[in-house]
C-alpha positions as a printed Julia matrix, in Angstrom:
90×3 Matrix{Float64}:
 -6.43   7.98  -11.75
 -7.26   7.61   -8.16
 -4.86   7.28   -5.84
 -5.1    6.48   -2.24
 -2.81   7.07    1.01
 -0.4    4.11    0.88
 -0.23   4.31   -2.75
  0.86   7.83   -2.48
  4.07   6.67   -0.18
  4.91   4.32   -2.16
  4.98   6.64   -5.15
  6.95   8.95   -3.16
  9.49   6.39   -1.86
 10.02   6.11   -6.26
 10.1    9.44   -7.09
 12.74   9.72   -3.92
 14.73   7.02   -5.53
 14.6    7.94   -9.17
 16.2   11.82   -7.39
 18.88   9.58   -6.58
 19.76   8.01   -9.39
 19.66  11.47  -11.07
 21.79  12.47   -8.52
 19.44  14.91   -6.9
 19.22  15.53   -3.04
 15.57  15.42   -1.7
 15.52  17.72    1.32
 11.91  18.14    3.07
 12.37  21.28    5.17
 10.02  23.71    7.0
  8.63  27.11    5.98
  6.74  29.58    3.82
  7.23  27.9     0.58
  5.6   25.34   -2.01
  9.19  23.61   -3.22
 10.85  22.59   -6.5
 14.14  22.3    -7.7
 17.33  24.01   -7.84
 21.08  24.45   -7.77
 22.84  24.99   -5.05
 26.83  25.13   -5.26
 26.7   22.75   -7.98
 24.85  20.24   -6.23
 20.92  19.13   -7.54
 18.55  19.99   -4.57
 14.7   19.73   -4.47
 13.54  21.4    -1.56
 10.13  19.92   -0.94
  7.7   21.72    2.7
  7.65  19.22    4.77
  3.7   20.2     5.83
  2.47  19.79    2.8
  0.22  16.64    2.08
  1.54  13.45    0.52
 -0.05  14.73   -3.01
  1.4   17.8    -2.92
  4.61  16.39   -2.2
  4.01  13.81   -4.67
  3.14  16.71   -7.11
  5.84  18.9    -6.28
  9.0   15.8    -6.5
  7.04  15.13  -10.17
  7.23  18.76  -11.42
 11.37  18.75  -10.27
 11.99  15.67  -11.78
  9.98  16.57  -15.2
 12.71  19.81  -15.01
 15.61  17.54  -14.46
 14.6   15.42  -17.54
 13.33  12.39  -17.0
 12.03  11.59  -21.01
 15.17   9.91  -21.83
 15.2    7.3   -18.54
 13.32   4.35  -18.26
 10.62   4.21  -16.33
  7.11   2.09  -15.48
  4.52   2.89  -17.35
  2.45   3.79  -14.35
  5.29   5.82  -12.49
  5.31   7.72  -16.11
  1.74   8.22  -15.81
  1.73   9.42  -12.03
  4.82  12.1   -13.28
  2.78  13.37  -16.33
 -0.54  13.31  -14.1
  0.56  15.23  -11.4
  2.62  17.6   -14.01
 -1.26  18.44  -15.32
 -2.41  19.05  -12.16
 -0.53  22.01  -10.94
């Protein structure tokens, strides 16, 4: 699928809203790391590098929510698609 740069904020903006509802924290920080999901004192955090490029960021939010579990919430078809995409990509 091709994707281009104001499709891939948009798809972002989602994935940032579907943490939410999950009740994860997005948190886009600085440094010497890729990002991904954890815990941190009980609380649902995906730490995503704030340099990285939209994909990556894109890929990164996908791979963290895939962990979370996501295959039992509704979801567009093409936002589905985008997740198990990017999950194949990495």
């Amino acid at each position: 699928m091709k994707i281009n740069e104001k499709e891939f904020e948009d798809i972002l903006k989602d994935l940032k809203a579907l943490a939410a509802e999950l009740g994860a924290t997005v948190r886009f920080e600085k440094g010497d790391f890729k990002g991904g999901y954890c815990l941190l004192k009980d609380s649902k955090v995906i730490v995503i590098n704030k340099i990285a490029n939209l994909q990556r960021k894109v890929m990164i939010l996908s791979a963290a929510l895939k962990e979370l579990g996501i295959d039992q919430i509704y979801l567009t078809p093409k936002l589905r698609e985008i997740i198990d995409e990017m999950n194949e990509e990495k």
